[in-house]
C-alpha positions as CSV (number, residue, x, y, z in Angstrom):
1,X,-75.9,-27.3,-13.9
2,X,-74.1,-24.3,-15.5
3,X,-70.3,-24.5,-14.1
4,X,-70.4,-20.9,-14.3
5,X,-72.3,-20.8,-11.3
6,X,-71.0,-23.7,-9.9
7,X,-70.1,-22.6,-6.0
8,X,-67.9,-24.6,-4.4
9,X,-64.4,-23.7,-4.3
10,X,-61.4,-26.8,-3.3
11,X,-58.4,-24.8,-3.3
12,X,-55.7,-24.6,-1.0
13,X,-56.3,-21.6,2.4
14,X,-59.5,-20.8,0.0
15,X,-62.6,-19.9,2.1
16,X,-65.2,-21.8,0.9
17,X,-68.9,-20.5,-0.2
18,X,-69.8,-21.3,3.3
19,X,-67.6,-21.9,6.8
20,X,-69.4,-24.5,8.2
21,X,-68.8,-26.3,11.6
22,X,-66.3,-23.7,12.7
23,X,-68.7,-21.7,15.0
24,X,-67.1,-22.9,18.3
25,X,-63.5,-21.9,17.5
26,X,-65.1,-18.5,16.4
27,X,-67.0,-17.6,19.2
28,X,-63.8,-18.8,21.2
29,X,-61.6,-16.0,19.5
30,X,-64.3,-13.6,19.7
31,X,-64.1,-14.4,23.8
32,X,-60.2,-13.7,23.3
33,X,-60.5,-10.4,21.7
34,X,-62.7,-9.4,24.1
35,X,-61.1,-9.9,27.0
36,X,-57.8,-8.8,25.8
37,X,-59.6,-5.1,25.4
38,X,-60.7,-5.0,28.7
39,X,-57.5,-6.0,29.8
40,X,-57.8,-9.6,30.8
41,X,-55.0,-11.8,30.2
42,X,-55.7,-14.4,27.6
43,X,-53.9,-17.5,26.2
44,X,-52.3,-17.5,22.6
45,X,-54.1,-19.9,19.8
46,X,-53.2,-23.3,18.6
47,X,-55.2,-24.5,15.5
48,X,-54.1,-28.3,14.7
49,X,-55.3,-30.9,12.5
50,X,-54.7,-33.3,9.8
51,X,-54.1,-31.5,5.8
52,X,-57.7,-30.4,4.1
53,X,-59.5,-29.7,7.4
54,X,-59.3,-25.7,6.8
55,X,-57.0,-24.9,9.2
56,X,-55.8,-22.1,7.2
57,X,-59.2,-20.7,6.0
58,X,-60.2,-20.9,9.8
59,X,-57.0,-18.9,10.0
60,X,-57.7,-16.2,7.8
61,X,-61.0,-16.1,9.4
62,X,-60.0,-15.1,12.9
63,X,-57.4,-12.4,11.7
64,X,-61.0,-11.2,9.7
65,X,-62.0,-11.0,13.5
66,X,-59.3,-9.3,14.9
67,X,-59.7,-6.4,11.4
68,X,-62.9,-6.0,12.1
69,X,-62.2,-4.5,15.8
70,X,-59.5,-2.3,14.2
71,X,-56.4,-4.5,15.6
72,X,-53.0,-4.6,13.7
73,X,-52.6,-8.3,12.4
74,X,-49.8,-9.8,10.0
75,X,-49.3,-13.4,8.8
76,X,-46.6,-15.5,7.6
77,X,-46.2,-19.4,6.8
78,X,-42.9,-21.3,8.2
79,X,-40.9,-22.8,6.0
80,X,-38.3,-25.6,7.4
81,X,-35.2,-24.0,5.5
82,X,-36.2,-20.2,6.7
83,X,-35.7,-18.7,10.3
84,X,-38.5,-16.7,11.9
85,X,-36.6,-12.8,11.5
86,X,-37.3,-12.0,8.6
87,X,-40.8,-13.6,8.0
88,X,-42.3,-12.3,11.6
89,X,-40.8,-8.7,10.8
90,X,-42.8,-8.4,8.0
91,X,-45.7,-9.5,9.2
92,X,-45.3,-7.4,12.6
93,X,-45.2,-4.2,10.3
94,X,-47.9,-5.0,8.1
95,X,-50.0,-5.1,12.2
96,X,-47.8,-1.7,12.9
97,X,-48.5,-0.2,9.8
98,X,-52.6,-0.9,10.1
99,X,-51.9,0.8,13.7
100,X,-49.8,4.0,12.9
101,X,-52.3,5.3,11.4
102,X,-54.6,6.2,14.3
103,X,-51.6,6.1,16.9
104,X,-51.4,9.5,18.4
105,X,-47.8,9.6,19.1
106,X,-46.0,9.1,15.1
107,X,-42.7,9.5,17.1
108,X,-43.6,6.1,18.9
109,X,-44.1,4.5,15.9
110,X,-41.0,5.4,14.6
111,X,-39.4,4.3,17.4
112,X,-40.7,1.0,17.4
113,X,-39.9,0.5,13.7
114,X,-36.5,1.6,14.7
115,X,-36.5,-1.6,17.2
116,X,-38.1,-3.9,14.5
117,X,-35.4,-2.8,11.4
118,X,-32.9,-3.8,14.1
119,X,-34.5,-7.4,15.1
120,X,-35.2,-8.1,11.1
121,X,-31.0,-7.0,10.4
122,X,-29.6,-9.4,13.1
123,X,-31.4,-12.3,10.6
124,X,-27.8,-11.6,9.0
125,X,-24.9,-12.7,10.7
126,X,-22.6,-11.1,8.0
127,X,-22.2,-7.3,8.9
128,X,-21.4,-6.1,5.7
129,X,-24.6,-8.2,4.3
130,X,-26.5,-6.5,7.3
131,X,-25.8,-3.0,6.0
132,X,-26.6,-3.8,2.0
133,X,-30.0,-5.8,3.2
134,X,-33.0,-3.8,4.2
135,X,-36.0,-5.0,5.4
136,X,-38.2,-2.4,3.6
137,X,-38.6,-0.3,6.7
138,X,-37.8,3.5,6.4
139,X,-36.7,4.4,9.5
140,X,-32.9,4.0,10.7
141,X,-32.6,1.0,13.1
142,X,-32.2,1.6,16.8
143,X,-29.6,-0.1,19.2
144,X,-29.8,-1.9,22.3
145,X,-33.6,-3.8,22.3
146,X,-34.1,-6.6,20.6
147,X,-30.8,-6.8,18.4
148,X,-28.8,-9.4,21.1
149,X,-28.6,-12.0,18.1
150,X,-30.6,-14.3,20.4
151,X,-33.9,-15.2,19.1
152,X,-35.4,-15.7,22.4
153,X,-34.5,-12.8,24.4
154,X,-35.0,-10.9,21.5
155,X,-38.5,-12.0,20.6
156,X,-39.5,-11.3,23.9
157,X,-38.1,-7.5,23.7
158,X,-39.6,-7.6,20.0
159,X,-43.1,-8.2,21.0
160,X,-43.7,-6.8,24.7
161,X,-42.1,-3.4,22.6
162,X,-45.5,-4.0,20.1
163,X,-48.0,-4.7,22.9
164,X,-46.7,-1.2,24.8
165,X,-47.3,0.5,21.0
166,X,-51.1,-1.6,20.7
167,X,-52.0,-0.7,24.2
168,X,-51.2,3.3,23.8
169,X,-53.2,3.0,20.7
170,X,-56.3,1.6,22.9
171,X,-56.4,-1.9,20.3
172,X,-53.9,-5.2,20.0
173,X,-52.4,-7.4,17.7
174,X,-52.4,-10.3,16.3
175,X,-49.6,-12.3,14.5
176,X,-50.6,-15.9,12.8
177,X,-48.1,-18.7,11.5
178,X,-50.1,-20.7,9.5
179,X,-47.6,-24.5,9.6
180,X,-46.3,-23.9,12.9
181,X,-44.0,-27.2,13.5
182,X,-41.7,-26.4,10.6
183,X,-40.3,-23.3,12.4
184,X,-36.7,-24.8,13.9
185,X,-36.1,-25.8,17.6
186,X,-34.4,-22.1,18.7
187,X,-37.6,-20.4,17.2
188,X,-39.8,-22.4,18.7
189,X,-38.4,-22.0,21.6
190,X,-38.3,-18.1,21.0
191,X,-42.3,-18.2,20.4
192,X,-42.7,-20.0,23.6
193,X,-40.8,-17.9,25.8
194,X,-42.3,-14.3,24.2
195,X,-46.2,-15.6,24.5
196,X,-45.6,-16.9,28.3
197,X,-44.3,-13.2,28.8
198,X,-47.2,-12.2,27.0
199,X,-48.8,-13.8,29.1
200,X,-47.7,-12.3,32.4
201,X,-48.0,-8.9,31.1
202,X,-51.8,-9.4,30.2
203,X,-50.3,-7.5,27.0
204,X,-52.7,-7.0,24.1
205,X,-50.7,-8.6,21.9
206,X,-51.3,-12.2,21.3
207,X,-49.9,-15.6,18.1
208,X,-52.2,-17.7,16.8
209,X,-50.5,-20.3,15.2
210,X,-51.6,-23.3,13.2
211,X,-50.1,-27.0,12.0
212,X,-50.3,-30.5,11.8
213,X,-51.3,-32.8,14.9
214,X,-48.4,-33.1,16.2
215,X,-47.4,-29.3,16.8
216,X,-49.0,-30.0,20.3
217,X,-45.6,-32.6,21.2
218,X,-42.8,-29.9,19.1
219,X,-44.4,-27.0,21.4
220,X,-44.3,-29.3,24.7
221,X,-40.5,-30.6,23.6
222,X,-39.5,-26.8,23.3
223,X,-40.9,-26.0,26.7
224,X,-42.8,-27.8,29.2
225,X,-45.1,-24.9,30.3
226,X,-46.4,-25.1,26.9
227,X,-49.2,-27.2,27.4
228,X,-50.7,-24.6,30.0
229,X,-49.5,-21.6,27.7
230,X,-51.9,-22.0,24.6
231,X,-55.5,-22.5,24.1
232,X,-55.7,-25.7,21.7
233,X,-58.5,-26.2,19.4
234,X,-58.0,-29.5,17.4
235,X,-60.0,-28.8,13.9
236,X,-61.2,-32.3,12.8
237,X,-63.6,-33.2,9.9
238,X,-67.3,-32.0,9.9
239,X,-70.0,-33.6,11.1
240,X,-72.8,-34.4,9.2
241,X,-75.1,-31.5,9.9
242,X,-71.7,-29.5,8.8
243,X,-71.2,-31.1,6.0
244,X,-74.4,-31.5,4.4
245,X,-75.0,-27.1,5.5
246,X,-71.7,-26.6,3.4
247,X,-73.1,-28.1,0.1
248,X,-76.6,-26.8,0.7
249,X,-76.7,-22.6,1.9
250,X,-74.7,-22.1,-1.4
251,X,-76.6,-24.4,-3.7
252,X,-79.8,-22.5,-2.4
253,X,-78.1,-19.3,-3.3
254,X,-78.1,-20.4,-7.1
255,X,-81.9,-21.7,-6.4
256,X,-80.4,-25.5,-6.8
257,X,-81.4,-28.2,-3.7
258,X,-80.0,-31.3,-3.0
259,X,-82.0,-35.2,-2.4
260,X,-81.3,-36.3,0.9
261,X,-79.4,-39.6,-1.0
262,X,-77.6,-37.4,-2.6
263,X,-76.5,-35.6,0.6
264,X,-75.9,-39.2,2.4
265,X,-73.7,-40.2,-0.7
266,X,-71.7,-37.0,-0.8
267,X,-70.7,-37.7,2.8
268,X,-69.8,-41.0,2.7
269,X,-67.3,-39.9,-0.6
270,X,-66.3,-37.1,1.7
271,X,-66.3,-38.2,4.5
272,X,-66.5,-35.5,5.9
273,X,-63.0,-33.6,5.3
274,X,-63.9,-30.1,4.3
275,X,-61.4,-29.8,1.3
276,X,-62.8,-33.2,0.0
277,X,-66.8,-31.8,0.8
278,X,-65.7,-28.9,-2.3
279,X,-64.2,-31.3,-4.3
280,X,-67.0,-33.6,-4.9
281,X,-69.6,-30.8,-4.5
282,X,-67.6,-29.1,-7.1
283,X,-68.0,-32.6,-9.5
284,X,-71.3,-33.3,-8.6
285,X,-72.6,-29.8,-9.2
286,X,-70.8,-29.9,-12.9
287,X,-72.0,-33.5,-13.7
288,X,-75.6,-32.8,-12.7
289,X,-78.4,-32.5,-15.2
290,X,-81.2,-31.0,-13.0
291,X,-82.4,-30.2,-10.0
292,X,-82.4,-31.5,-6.8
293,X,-79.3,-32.9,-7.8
294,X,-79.5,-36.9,-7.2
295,X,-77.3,-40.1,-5.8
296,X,-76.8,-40.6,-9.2
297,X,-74.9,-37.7,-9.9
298,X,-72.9,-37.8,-7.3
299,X,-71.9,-41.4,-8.2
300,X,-71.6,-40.4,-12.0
301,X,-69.5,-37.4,-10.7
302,X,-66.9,-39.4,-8.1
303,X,-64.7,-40.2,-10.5
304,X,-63.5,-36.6,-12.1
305,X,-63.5,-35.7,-8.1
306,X,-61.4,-38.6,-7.4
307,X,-59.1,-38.0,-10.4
308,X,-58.4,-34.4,-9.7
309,X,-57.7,-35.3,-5.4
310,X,-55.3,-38.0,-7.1
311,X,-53.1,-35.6,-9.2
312,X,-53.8,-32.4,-7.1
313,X,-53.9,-33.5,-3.3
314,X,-52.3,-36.7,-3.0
315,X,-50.3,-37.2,-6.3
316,X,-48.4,-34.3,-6.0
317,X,-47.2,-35.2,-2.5
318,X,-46.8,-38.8,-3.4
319,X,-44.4,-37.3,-6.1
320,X,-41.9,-35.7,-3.6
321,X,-40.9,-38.6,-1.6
322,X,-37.9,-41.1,-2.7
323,X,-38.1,-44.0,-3.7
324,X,-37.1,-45.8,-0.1
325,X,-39.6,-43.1,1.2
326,X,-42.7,-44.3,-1.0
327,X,-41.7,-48.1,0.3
328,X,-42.5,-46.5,4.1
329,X,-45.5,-44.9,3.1
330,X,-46.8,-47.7,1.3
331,X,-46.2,-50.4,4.1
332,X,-47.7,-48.1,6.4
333,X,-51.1,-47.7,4.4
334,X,-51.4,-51.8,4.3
335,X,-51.1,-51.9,8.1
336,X,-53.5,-49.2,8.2
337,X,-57.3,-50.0,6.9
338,X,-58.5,-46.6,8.4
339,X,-55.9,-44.9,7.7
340,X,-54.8,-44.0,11.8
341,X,-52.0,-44.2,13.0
342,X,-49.5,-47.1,13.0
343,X,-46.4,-48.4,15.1
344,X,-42.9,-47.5,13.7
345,X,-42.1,-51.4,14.9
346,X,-45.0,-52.7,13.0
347,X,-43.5,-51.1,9.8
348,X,-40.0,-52.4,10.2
349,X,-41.6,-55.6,10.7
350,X,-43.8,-55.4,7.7
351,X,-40.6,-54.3,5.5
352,X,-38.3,-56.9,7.4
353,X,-36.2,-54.3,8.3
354,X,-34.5,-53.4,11.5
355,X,-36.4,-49.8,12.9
356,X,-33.0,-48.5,13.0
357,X,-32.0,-48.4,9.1
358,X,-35.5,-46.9,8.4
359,X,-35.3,-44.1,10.2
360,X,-33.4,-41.8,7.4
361,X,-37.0,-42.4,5.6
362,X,-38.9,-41.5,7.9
363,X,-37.6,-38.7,9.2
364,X,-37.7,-37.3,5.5
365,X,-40.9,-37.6,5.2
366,X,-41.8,-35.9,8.8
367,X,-39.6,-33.5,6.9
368,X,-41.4,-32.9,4.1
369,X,-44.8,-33.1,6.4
370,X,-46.2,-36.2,4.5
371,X,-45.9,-38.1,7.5
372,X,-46.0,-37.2,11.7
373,X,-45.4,-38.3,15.1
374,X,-48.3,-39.3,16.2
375,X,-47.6,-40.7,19.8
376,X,-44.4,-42.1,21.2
377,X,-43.2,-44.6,18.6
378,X,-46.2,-44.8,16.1
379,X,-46.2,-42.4,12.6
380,X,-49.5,-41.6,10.8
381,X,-50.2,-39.8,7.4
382,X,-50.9,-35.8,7.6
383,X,-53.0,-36.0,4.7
384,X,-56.5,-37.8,5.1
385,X,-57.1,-41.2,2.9
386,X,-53.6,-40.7,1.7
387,X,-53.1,-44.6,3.0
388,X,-56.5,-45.7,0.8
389,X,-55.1,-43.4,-2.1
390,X,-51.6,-45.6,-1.8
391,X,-53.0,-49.0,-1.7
392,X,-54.9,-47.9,-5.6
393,X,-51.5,-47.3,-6.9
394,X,-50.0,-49.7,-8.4
């Protein structure tokens, strides 16, 4: 096939040629948008799932959602070594900014941004450092709302402040976090407490956030109303229909089909993980001589797929851990045949070591979100087949 046309697209938070499988979760958030413009209250969103199920393209498609009905939306990604200020001030203006221009009252707006300037300087401590910093807003900061210096009561101010300026303006907004659980306890804390007065308020303003599987247990240590606060949807792998639809609708845009071996094969290679579905469509299509494309291609073509997951997907994570790390990783994929989660106790025993002394490597690599807490004292890999990828290193 000419690679030119080749349309499948692995990449990291890129859409691919066709969203399959994610209908439920859509239709979900379309229920949320529209009940939060008739003035219904509504729950924020929790996306969670293992790495290379799509949670950030489904991300990027429900903010599309929220555009499309004209509301204010702004994104950021947590990072463990950055506080929320900063990031969720520029994202808030970008929602503000898509607002002020329909917003009949200009002097509202500048009030608000007033408010915002103030939130994003206290991300300072420094005064001095406060007054050479600016957050890229042009309006003069305002006193006395959301500048306390504590995240929590001022998130709340920050964002109930927004909903008033959405609900004048007749839409909402919509802020998403795309890798939730590395925000720190204090901001976590700050987003629980702001969405639960959210919440109250019916305000049209509402976070959908997204991270690993275990964002569910950081949200519910942070506060314990948190598992009635947020609607959870756990994004998993595809099903086969899914699958086999993703390779398919844009192959028959090129006028290229598939044999149903060829489908069966490219799902059991996949298994079904939507990152690994463009990756070994992306092979297959390139290694394929003629239509329909064939179980032999697909077998001729695993390989170059499996070569580029091992140096792009799992290679380059594989590369970031220590060398006491790697030992953990590696003694939990040969307790683990499917790759599931395994016991912290079971690993210890496996390295002969007592569970206290390994505990500086594993909380590295929750750290560096290789590895999470899966249940009470068991640890699993974020990344899917990273265990089968470790056991073929040698």
């Amino acid at each position: 096939m000419d690679p030119v046309r080749n349309p499948y697209a692995p990449g990291a938070g890129q859409r691919p040629p066709e969203l399959a499988g994610r209908d439920r979760q859509l239709d979900a958030f379309d229920i949320v948008l529209e009940r939060i413009a008739r003035g219904r209250p509504e729950r924020s969103v929790m996306l969670t799932g293992l790495r290379g199920v799509g949670k950030t393209v489904l991300l990027n498609q429900l903010r599309s959602a929220a555009r499309s009905r004209g509301w204010g939306t702004g994104k950021l990604e947590a990072r463990p070594d950055q506080g929320l200020r900063r990031p969720l001030s520029s994202a808030l203006h970008m929602a503000v900014r898509a607002l002020a221009v329909e917003h009949r009252n200009p002097e509202q707006v500048d009030d608000f941004l007033g408010i915002l300037k103030a939130f994003a300087l206290r991300a300072t401590a420094d005064k001095s450092m406060r007054e050479r910093w600016n957050p890229g807003i042009d309006v003069p900061a305002l006193s006395g709302r959301a500048d306390s210096g504590d995240i929590e009561i001022d998130l709340v101010e920050l964002l109930l402040e927004a909903a008033q300026l959405a609900r004048d303006a007749g839409v909402g907004i919509a802020l998403f976090i795309d890798e939730l659980q590395d925000l720190g306890p204090a901001d976590i804390s700050a987003i629980c407490g702001a969405c639960h007065e959210l919440s109250q308020d019916a305000a049209p303003l509402i976070v959908v956030g997204a991270g690993l599987p275990h964002l569910p247990a950081v949200l519910s240590a942070s506060k314990s109303y948190s598992e009635r606060l947020f609607s959870y949807h756990r994004i998993d792998r595809l099903d086969r229909a899914a699958a086999d639809h993703a390779l398919i609708a844009p192959a028959e845009r090129e006028g290229v089909t598939y044999d149903e071996d060829a489908l069966a094969a490219l799902y059991r290679k996949a298994d079904g993980y939507p990152y690994f579905v463009q990756a070994y469509g992306k092979a297959t299509w390139d290694t394929a001589a003629r239509d329909p494309i064939s179980a032999r291609d697909v077998e001729l073509a695993a390989p170059a797929a499996e070569e580029e997951l091992a140096v792009g997907f799992f290679g380059s994570r594989y590369e970031r851990a220590t060398p006491a790390e790697r030992e953990y990783m590696r003694a939990m994929a040969d307790l683990s045949g499917d790759d599931g989660p395994v016991s912290t106790a079971a690993v210890a025993r496996e390295l002969d070591r007592k569970p206290a002394s390994l505990s500086p490597a594993r909380d590295g690599l929750i750290k560096k979100g290789l590895i999470y807490s899966a249940e009470r004292g068991t640890i699993g890999f974020t990344v899917p087949h990273f265990g089968r990828y470790l056991r073929g290193v040698q």
